[in-house]
C-alpha positions as CSV (number, residue, x, y, z in Angstrom):
1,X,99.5,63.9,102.5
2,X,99.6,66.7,104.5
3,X,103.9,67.3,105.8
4,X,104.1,68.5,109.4
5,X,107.1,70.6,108.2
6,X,105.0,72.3,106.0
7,X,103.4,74.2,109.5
8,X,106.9,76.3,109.8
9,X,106.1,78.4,106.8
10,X,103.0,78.7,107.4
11,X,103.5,79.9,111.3
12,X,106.2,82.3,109.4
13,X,103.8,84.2,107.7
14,X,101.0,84.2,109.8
15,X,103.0,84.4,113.6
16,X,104.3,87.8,113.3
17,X,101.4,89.9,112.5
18,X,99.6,88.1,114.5
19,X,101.6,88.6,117.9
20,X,101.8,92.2,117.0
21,X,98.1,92.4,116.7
22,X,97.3,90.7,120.0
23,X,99.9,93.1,121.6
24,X,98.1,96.3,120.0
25,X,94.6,94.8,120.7
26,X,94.8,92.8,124.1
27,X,91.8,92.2,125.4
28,X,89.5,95.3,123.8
29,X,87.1,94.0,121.9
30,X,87.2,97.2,119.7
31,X,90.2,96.4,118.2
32,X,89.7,92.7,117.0
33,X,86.5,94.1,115.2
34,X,88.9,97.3,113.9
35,X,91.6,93.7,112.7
36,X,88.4,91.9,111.2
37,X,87.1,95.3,109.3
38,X,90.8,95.3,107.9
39,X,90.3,92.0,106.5
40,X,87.2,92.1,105.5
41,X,88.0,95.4,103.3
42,X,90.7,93.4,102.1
43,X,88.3,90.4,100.9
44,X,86.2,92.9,99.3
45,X,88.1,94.3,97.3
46,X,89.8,91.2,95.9
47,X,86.5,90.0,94.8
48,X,85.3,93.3,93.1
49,X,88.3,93.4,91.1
50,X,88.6,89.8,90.3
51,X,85.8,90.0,87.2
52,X,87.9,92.8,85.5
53,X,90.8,90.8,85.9
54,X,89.5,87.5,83.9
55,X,88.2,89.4,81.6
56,X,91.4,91.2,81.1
57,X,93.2,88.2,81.0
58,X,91.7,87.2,77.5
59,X,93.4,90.3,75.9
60,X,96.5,91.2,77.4
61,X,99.9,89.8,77.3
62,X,101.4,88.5,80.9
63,X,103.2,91.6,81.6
64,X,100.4,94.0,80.8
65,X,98.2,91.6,82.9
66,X,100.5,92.3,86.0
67,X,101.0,95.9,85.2
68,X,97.1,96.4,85.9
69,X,96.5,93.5,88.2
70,X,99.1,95.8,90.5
71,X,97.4,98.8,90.3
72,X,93.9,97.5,90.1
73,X,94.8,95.7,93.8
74,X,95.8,99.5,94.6
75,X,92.9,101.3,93.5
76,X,89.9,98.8,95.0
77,X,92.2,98.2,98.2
78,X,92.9,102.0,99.6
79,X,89.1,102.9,98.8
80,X,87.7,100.3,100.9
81,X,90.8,101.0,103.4
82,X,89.5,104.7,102.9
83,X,86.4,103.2,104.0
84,X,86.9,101.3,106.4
85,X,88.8,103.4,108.7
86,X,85.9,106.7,107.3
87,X,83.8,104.4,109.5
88,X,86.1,103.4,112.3
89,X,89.1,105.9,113.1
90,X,86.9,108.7,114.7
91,X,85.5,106.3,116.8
92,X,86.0,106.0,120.6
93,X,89.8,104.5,121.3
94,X,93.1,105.4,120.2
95,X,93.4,106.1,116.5
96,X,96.8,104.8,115.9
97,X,95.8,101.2,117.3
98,X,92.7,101.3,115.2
99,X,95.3,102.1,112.0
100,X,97.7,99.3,113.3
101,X,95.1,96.7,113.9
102,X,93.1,97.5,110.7
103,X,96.1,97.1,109.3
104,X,97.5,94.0,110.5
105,X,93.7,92.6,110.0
106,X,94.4,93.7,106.3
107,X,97.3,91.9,105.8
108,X,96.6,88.8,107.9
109,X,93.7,87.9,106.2
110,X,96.0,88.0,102.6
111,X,98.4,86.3,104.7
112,X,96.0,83.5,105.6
113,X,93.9,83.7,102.5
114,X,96.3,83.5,99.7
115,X,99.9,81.8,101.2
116,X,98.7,79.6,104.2
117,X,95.9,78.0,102.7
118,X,97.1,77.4,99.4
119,X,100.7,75.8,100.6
120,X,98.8,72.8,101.4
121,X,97.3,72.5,98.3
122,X,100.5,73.6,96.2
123,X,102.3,70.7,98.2
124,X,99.6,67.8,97.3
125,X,99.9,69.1,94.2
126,X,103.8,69.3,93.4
127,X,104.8,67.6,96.6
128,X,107.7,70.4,96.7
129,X,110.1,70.3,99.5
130,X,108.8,72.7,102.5
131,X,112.2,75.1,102.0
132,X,109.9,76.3,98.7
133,X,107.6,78.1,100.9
134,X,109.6,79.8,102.9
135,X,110.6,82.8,100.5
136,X,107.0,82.9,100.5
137,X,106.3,83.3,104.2
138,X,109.3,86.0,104.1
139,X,107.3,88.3,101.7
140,X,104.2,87.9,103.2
141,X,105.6,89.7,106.3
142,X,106.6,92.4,103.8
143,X,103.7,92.9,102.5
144,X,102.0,93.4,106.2
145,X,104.3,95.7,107.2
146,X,103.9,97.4,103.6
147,X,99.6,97.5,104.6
148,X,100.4,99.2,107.9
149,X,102.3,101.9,106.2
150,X,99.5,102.4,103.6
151,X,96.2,102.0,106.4
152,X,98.7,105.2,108.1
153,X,98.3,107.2,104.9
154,X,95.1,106.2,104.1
155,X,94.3,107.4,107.9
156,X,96.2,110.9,107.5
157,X,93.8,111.7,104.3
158,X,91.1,111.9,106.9
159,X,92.7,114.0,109.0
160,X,94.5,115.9,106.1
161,X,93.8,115.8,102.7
162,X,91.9,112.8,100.7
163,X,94.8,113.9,98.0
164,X,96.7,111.2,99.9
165,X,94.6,108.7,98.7
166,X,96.3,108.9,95.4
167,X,99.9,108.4,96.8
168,X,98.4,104.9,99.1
169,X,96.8,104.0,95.3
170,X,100.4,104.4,93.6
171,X,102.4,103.8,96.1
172,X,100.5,100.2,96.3
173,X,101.0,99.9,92.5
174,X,104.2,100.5,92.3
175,X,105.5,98.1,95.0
176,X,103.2,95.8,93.3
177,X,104.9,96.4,90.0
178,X,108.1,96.0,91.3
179,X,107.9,91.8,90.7
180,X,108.3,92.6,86.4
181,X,112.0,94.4,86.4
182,X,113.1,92.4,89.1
183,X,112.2,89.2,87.4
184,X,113.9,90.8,84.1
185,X,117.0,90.5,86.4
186,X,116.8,87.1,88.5
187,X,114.4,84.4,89.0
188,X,115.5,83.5,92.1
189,X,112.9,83.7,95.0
190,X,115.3,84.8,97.8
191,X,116.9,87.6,95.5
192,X,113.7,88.6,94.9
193,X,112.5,88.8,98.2
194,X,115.3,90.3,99.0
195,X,115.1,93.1,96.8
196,X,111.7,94.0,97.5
197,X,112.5,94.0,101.0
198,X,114.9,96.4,101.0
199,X,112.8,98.8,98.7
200,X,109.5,98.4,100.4
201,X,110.7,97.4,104.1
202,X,112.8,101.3,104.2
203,X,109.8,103.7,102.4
204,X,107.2,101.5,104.8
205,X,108.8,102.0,108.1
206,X,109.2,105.9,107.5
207,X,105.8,106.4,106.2
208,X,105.0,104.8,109.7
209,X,107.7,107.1,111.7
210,X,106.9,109.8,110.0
211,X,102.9,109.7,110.4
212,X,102.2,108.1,113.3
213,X,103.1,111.5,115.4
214,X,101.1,113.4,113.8
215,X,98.2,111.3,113.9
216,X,98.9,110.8,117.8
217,X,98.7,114.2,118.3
218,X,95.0,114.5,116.9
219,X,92.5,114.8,119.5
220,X,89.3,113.5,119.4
């Protein structure tokens, strides 16, 4: 049976990036199909990489497993962001609302795809108390903020040098990766959120300062 509570980590995950899309986006039609591109790059890629993974998973330990399930999630998701925005960025509108919404439609649809529909089903399943989720919710806004930063990297290799491809690719595996030390250290969901949040939230928010000039300043 389904708990009503169970809506407030859901809305926590999903409610954020999805006011700051329909801020960025409005009413141009452009950029709700520049959110859905996002997403559907995102979607891609999981399912590309998902045989390798099984088949991985017969051979190597758990930690090994994580190691290149982190940097595989890097690799397949900042080529099809690469491609994605290849396709879209140039084309008419401004380019740093088509990063922000492909973006935000990037994370969203992990947002939607892997936390708020499976709480329900973790909860029929364990019947855990709603407070469980909510770590969950709180890194799922991390990691939204952590795809806006990379779809601004990924955009400035187009207009700079496809060499920063390679830093979205580790930069993505490494925040990835960052769940094995810390969980050497404390098991604890809100420490760990915690943690990551202050080491992903930081680098994020200046890759975004830091780029989002310079691709302003590129005229079309």
């Amino acid at each position: 049976m389904f708990s009503i509570l169970l809506t407030i980590p859901i809305l926590l995950a999903i409610l954020p990036g999805l006011i700051a899309l329909m801020l960025i986006a409005k009413k141009k039609f452009k950029l709700w199909l520049d959110g859905c591109l996002g997403g559907g790059g995102w979607l891609l890629a999981l399912v590309l990489r998902l045989p390798i993974l099984q088949f991985s998973a017969k051979t190597l330990n758990p930690t090994h497993l994580s190691l290149l399930a982190a940097f595989m999630a890097g690799i397949f998701e900042e080529t099809f962001r690469y491609l994605v925005l290849k396709y879209r960025l140039f084309s008419e509108g401004n380019l740093c609302k088509t990063v922000l919404s492909v973006g935000l439609g990037w994370g969203l649809t992990e947002a939607f795809l892997i936390y708020a529909l499976q709480v329900p089903l973790s909860y029929t399943i364990t019947g855990y108390d709603w407070t469980v989720y909510l770590p969950g919710a709180f890194e799922r806004n991390i990691a939204i903020i952590l795809h806006v930063a990379l779809t601004f990297i990924i955009a400035y290799s187009l207009i700079s040098n496809i060499r920063y491809v390679i830093l979205a690719i580790f930069l993505h595996g490494a925040v990835n990766s960052l769940i094995i030390p810390i969980l050497y250290v404390t098991k604890d969901p809100w420490i760990i959120e915690l943690i990551l949040a202050l080491i992903t939230v930081p680098i994020a928010t200046c890759i975004i300062m830091v780029l989002k000039p310079k691709i302003s300043s590129i005229k079309q």
